[in-house]
C-alpha positions as CSV (number, residue, x, y, z in Angstrom):
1,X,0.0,0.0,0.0
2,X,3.2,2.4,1.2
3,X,4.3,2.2,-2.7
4,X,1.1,3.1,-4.5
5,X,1.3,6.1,-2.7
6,X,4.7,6.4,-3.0
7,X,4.6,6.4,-6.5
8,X,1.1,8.0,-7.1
9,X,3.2,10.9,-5.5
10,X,6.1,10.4,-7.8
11,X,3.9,10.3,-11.3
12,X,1.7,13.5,-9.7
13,X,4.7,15.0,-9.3
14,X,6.2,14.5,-12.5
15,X,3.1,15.6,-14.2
16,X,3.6,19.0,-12.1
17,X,7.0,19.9,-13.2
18,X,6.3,18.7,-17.4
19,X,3.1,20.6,-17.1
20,X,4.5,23.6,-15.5
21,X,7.0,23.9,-18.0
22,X,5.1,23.7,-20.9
23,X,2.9,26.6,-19.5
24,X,5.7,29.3,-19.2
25,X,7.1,27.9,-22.6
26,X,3.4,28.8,-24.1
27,X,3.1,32.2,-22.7
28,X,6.6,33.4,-24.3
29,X,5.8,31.7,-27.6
30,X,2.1,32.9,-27.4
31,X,3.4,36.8,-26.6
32,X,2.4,36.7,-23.0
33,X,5.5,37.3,-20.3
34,X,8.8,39.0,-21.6
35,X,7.3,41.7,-23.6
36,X,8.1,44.3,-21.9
37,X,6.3,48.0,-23.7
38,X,7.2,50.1,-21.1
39,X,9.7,52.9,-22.1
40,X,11.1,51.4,-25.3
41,X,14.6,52.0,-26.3
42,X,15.4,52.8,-29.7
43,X,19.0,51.1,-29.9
44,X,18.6,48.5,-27.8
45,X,14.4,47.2,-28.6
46,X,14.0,48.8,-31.9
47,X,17.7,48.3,-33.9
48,X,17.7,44.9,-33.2
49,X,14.3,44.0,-34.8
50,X,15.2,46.7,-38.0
51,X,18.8,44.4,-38.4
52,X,16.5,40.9,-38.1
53,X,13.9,42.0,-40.4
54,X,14.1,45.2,-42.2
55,X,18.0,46.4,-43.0
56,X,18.0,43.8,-45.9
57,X,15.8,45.5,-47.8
58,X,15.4,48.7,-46.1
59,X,19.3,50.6,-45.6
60,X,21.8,52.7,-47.6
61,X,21.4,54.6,-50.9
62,X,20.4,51.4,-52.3
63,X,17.4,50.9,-50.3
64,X,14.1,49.6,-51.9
65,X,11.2,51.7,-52.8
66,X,13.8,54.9,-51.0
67,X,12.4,54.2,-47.7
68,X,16.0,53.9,-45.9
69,X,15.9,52.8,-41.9
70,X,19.4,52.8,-41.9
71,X,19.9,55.8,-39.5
72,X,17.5,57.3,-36.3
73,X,16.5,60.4,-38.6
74,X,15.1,58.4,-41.5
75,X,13.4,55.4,-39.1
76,X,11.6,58.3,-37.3
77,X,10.5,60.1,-39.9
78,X,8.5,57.4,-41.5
79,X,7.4,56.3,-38.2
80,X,5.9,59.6,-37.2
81,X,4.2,59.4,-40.8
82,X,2.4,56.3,-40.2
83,X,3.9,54.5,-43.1
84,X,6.0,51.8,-40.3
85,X,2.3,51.2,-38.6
86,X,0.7,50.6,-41.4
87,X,3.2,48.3,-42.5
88,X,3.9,46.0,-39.9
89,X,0.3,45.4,-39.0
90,X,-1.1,45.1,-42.2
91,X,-3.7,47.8,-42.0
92,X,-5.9,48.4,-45.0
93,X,-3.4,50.3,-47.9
94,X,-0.2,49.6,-46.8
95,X,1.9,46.7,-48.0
96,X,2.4,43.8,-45.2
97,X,6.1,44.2,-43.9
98,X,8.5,42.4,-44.1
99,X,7.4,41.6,-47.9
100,X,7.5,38.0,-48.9
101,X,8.6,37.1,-45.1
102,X,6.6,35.9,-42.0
103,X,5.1,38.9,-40.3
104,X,6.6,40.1,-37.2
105,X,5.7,38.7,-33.6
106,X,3.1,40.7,-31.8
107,X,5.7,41.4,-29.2
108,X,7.9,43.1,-32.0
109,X,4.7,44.9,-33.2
110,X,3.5,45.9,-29.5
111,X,7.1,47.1,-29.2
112,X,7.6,49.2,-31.9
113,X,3.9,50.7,-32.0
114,X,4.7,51.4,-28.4
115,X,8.1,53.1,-29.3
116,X,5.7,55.6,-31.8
117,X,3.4,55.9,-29.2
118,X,6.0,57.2,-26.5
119,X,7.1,59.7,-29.2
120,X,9.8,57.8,-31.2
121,X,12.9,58.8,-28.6
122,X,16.4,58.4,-29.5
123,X,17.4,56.5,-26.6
């Protein structure tokens, strides 16, 4: 009888821990926990998701269409027209950026909306 319960405890807790896991694992990949909005920083939230997903397209002389993110200046000015908002979420007009690539997370959405919204500081 001792080790029935003995191991009922062991599988219960087993089943704990996996299960436990598996819920914090979902809430990063699902956007929930870790997405911090809060006073967004321009070099160190916002550069790193233009290098990932934009500068390929978007940087230098070169840059397609002319819209050029490669420096604060020229990020912030089409932010503060709109254009970047429209973009990455798809709105009704714009092209859906990146083109031909998987959209951005919602986190890197949320986080760059949120960087507009806190009026586009170089910081």
């Amino acid at each position: 009888m001792k080790i029935k319960i003995l191991l009922a405890a062991i599988v219960t807790g087993v089943f704990v821990i996996y299960f436990s896991g598996c819920v914090k694992r979902n809430a990063v990949e699902l956007g929930g926990g870790g997405c911090d909005t809060t006073n967004v920083s321009y070099s160190m939230q916002i550069v790193p998701i233009l290098e990932d997903n934009c500068y390929a397209c978007h940087q230098g002389p070169g840059a397609s269409s002319g819209v050029d993110f490669s420096t604060y200046g020229a990020f912030k000015g089409w932010a503060e027209s709109g254009y970047v908002a429209g973009n990455i979420t798809g709105a009704p007009g714009y092209t859906p950026m990146p083109y031909g690539l998987p959209p951005l997370s919602s986190c890197q959405i949320n986080t760059i909306l949120a960087w507009i919204h806190q009026g586009t500081p170089n910081n």
